[in-house]
C-alpha positions as CSV (number, residue, x, y, z in Angstrom):
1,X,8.0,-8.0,-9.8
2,X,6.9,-5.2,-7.2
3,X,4.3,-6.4,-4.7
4,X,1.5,-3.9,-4.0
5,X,-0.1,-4.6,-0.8
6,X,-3.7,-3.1,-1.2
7,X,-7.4,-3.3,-0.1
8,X,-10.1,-3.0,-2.6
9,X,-11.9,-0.5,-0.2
10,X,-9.2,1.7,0.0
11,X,-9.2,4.8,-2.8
12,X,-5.4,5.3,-3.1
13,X,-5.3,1.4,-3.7
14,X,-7.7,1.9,-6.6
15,X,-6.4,5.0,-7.7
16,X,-3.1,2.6,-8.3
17,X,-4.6,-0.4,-9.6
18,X,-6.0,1.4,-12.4
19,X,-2.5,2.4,-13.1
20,X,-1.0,-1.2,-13.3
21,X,-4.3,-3.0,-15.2
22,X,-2.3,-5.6,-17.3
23,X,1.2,-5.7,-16.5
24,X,3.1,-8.0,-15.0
25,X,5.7,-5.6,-13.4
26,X,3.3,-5.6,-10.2
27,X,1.2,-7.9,-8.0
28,X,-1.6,-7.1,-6.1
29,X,-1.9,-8.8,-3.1
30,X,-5.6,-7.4,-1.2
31,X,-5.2,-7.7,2.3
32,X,-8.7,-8.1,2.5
33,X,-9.1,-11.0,0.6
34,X,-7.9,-13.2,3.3
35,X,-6.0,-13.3,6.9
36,X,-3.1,-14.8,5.2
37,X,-2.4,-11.3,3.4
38,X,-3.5,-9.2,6.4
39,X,-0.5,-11.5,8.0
40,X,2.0,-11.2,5.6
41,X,1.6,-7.2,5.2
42,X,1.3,-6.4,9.0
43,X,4.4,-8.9,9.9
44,X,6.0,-6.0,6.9
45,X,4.4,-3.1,8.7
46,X,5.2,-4.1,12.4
47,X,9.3,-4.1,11.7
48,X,10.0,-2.0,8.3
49,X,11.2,1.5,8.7
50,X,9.4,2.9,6.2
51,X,6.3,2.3,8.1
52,X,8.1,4.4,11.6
53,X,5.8,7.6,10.7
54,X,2.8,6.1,9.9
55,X,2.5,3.6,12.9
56,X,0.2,5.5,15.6
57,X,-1.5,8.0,13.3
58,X,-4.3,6.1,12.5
59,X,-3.1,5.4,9.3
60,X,-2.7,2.0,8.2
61,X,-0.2,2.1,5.2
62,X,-1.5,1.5,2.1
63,X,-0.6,1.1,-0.6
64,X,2.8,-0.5,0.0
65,X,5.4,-1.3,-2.4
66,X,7.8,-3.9,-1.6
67,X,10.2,-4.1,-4.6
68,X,11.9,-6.9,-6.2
69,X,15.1,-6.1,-4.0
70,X,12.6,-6.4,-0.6
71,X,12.7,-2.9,0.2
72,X,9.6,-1.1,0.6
73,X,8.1,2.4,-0.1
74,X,4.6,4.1,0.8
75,X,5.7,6.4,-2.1
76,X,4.1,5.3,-5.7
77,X,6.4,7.2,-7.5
78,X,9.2,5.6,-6.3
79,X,8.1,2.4,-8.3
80,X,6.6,4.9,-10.8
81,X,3.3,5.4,-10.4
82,X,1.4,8.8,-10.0
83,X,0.2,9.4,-6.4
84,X,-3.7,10.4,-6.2
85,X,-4.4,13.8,-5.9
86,X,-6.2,13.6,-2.6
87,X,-5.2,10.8,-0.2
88,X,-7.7,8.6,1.7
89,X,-9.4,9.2,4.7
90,X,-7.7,8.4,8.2
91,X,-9.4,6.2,11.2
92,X,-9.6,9.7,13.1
93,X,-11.1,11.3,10.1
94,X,-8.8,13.6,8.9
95,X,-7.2,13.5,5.1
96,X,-11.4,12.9,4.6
């Protein structure tokens, strides 16, 4: 099972959710929901490589794909997903 480390507020997340409704090849974990996911996903973010471009643009990294092997993507279609056509807005604004 892939993990999918989302937020409910966050439009790529969504965009992606809609694409798994219903199958039990994923799981969503919100990291939103509760400190316990924020944990889990930054102690992922803090140390992973695929995370080495995003740290320190303002972008936080979402959705991530952590597949059943433990490696992990930023890249929907490498789990095989579509990607949305416009991504989400950064903390600086930009991508908006």
């Amino acid at each position: 099972m892939i993990k999918i480390y989302s937020m409910k507020t966050c439009p790529d997340c969504t965009f992606i959710e809609e694409q798994i409704k219903g199958s039990p090849d994923f799981q969503v974990i919100d990291i939103g929901e509760h400190v316990k996911n924020m944990k889990e996903f930054i102690k992922i973010r803090d140390v992973d490589p695929a995370f080495d471009q995003i740290r320190g643009t303002g972008s936080l990294g979402i959705p991530c794909f952590v597949r059943e092997d433990g490696s992990v993507t930023l890249s929907p279609e490498e789990v095989g997903l579509r990607k949305a056509a416009k991504s989400a807005c950064r903390i600086d604004g930009s991508g908006c």
